[in-house]
C-alpha positions in Angstrom: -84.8 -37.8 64.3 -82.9 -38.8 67.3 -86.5 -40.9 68.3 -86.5 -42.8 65.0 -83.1 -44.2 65.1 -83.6 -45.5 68.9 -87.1 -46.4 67.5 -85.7 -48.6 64.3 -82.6 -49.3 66.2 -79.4 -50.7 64.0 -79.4 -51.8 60.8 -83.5 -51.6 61.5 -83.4 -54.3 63.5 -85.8 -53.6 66.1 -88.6 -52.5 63.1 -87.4 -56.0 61.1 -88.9 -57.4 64.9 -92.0 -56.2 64.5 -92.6 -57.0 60.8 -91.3 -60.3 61.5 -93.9 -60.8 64.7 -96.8 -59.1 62.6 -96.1 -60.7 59.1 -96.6 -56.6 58.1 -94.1 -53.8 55.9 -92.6 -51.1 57.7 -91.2 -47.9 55.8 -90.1 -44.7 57.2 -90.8 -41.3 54.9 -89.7 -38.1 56.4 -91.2 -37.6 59.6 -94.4 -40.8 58.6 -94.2 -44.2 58.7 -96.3 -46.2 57.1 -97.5 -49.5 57.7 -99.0 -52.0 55.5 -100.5 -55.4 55.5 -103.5 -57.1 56.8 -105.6 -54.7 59.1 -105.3 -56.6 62.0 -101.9 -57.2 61.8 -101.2 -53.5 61.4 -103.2 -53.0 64.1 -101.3 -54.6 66.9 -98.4 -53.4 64.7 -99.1 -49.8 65.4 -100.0 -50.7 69.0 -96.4 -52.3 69.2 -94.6 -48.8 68.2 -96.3 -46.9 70.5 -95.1 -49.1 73.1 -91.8 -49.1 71.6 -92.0 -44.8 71.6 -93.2 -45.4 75.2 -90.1 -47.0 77.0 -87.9 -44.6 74.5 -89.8 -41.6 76.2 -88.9 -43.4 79.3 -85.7 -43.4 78.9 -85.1 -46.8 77.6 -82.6 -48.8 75.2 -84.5 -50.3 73.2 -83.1 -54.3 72.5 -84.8 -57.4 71.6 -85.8 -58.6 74.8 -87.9 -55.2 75.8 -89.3 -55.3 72.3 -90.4 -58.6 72.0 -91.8 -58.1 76.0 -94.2 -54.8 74.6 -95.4 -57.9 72.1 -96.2 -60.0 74.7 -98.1 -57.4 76.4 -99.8 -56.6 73.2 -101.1 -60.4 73.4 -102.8 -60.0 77.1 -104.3 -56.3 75.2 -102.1 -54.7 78.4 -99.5 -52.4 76.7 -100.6 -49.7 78.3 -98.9 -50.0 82.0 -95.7 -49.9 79.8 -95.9 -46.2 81.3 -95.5 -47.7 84.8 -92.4 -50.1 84.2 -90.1 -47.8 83.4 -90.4 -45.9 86.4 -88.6 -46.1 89.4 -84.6 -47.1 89.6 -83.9 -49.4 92.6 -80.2 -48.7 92.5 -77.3 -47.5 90.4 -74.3 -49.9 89.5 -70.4 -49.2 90.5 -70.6 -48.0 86.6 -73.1 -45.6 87.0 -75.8 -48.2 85.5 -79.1 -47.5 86.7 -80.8 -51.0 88.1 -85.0 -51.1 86.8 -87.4 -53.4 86.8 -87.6 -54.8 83.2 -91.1 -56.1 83.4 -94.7 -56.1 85.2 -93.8 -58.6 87.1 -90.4 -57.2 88.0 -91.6 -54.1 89.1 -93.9 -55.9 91.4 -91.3 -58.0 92.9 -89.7 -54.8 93.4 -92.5 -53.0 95.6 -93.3 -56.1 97.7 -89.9 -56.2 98.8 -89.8 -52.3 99.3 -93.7 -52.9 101.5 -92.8 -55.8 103.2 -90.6 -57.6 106.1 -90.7 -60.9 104.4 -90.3 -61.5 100.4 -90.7 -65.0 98.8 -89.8 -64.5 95.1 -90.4 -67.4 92.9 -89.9 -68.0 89.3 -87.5 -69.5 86.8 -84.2 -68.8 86.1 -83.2 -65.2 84.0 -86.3 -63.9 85.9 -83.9 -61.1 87.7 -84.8 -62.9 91.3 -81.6 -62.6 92.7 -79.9 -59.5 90.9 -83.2 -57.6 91.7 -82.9 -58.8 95.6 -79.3 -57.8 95.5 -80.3 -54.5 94.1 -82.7 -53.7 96.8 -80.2 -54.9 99.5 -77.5 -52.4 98.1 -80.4 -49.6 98.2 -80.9 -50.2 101.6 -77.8 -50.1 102.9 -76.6 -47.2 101.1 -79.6 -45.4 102.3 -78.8 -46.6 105.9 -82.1 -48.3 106.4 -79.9 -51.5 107.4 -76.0 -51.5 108.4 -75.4 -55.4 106.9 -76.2 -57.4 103.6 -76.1 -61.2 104.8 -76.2 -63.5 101.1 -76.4 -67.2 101.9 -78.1 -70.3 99.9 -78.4 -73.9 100.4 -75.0 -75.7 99.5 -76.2 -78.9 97.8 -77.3 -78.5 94.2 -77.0 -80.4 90.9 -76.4 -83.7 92.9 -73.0 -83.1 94.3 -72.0 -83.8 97.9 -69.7 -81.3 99.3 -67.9 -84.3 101.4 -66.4 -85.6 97.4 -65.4 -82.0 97.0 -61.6 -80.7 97.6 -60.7 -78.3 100.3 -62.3 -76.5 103.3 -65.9 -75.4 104.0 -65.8 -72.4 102.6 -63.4 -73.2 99.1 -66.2 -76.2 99.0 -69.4 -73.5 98.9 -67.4 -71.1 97.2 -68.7 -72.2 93.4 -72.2 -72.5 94.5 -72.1 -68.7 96.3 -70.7 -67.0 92.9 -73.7 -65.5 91.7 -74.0 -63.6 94.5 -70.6 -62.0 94.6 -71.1 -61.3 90.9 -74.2 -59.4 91.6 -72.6 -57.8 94.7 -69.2 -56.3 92.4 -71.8 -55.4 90.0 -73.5 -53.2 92.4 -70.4 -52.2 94.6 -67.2 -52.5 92.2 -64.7 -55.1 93.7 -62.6 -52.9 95.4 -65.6 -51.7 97.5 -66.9 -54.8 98.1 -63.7 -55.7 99.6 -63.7 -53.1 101.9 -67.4 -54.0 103.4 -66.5 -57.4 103.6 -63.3 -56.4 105.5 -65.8 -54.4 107.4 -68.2 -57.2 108.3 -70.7 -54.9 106.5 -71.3 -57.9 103.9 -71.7 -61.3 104.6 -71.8 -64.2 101.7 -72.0 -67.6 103.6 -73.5 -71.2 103.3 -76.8 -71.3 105.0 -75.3 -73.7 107.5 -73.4 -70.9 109.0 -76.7 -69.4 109.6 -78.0 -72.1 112.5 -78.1 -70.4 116.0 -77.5 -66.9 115.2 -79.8 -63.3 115.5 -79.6 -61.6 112.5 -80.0 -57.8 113.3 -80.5 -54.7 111.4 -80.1 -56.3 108.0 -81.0 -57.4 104.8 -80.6 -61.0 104.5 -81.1 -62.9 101.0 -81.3 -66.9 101.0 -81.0 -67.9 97.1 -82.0 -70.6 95.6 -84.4 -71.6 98.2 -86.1 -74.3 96.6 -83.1 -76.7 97.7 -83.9 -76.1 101.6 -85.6 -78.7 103.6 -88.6 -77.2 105.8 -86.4 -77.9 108.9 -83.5 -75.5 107.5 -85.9 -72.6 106.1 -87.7 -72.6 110.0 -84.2 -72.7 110.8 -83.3 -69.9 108.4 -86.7 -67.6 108.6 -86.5 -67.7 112.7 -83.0 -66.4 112.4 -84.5 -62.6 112.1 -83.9 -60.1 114.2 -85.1 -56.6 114.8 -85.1 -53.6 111.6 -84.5 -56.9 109.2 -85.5 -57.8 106.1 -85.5 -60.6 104.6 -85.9 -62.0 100.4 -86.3 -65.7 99.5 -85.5 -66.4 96.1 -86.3 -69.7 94.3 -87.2 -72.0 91.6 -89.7 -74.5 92.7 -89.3 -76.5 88.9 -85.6 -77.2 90.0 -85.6 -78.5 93.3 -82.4 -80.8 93.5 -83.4 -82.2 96.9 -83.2 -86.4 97.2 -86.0 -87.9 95.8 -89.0 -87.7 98.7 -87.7 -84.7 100.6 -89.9 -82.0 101.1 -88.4 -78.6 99.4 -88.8 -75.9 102.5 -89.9 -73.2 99.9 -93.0 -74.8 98.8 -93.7 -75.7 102.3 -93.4 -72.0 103.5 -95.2 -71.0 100.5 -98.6 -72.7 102.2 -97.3 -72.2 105.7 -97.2 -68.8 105.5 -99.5 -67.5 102.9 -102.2 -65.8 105.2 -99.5 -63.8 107.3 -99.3 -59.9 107.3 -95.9 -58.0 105.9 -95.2 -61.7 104.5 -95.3 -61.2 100.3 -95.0 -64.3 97.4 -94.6 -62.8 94.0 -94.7 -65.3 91.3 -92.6 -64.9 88.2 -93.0 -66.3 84.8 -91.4 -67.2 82.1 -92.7 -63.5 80.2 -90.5 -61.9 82.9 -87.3 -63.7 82.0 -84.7 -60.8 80.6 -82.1 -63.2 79.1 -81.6 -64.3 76.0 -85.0 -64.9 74.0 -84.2 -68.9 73.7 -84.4 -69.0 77.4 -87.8 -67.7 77.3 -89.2 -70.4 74.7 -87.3 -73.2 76.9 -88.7 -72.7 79.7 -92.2 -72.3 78.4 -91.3 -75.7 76.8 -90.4 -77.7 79.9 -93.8 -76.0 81.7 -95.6 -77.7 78.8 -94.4 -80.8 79.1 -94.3 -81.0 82.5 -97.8 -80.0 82.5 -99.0 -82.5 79.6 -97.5 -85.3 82.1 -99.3 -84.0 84.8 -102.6 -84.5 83.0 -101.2 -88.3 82.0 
């Protein structure tokens, strides 16, 4: 009983998701339900509850964005390593909110950066980039592996010059660094975040404040990536030091550098593709866990930008 109201979820929603996808009836009798509709469409519908049952079995909430991921699955005829995403928790929130890879391509992110030195993770945005880096940091350090969490990123974005902008250096960055620190409470709880910051145990900074130092026994994170110039991700990439690990997160559709200028993530992304313990893991838009509008957007833009490619 307690598996068919997670299954058809509030006011049936989920189920009205999967009639809707599959133009099919759904009905619950008793302990049965029965499907009905064209043959293939109840098909692919049966194949979309059992992956719903799946993740439940898992241990999963089921909302619309896992449902209508099992139906992308269904599409590529690959439902069946919904078994394997549900496994493993990278970390657990200040709220006692376990952190898991939400899709394939999540969870692969998530073993390069736990196999390798060096992790370039590119996608677009709602892809869990960042919070998933973030998580794995946190993991780390909790589990002693590194004694420091170093978050930096590129302080030029969406065309605005710092030098227009009020106040010092650091009230400047500030905006652009707030993602992080909201992933970072998430994971720590604000009043222990403070403490590690205190501590010198975390570090959120402009990459800038990077130049000329040896970054040691840590887990350093450089965010939105794509907005480095190849001089500053050398700059950045060299900075590694011994037991450190390093995740580059970026978008390579929203590069907001002058028209002209290289981005230093692309660059590194051909630079660096044949070297050992170095891992790229492409995200798409199927792996964006926001809201399902985001989803169709991007794939939108990557339409047109490819149809203008082709011009």
């Amino acid at each position: 009983m307690e598996q068919a109201i997670s299954l058809f979820g509030s006011f049936d929603e989920n189920i009205r998701l999967v009639e809707d996808e599959f133009n099919i009836a759904i009905i619950s009798r008793g302990s049965e339900i029965k499907f009905s509709g064209e043959a293939e469409n109840v098909a692919k519908g049966v194949r979309a509850v059992n992956g719903m049952l799946t993740l439940i079995n898992k241990g999963e909430t089921l909302n619309e964005q896992n449902v209508r991921y099992v139906f992308s699955l269904i599409s590529d005829g690959s439902e069946e390593q919904l078994a394997e995403m549900a496994e493993g928790v990278v970390c657990i929130t200040s709220r006692g909110k376990p952190v898991k890879p939400k899709t394939l391509g999540q969870k692969k992110y998530v073993e390069a950066m736990q196999k390798n030195t060096i992790v370039m993770g590119i996608g677009p945005a709602g892809t869990g980039k960042t919070y998933l880096a973030v998580a794995n940091a946190v993991r780390a350090f909790r589990a002693k592996e590194v004694s420091k969490i170093i978050l930096t990123r590129p302080a030029i974005e969406a065309g605005e010059k710092l030098g227009f902008l009020p106040g010092d250096l650091m009230q400047k960055v500030d905006p652009y660094l707030r993602p992080l620190y909201d992933a970072l409470f998430e994971m720590f709880g604000a009043e222990n975040y403070q403490k590690h910051q205190e501590r010198g145990s975390i570090e959120v900074a402009p990459l800038a404040y990077m130049r000329g130092r040896t970054l040691d026994d840590s887990f350093i994170i450089l965010d939105e990536a794509q907005n480095t110039t190849p001089e500053q991700m050398k700059m950045f990439l060299t900075r590694m030091g011994f037991n450190s690990r390093i995740v580059v997160t970026g978008d390579v559709t929203q590069i907001d550098l002058p028209d002209g200028k290289r981005s230093g993530l692309v660059d590194a992304m051909k630079v660096l593709r044949n070297i050992k313990d170095i891992a790229t893991v492409r995200l798409t838009e199927k792996d964006i866990v926001r809201h399902r509008l985001v989803q169709e957007i991007v794939a939108a833009y990557e339409r047109s930008e490819e149809g203008r490619k082709r011009k």
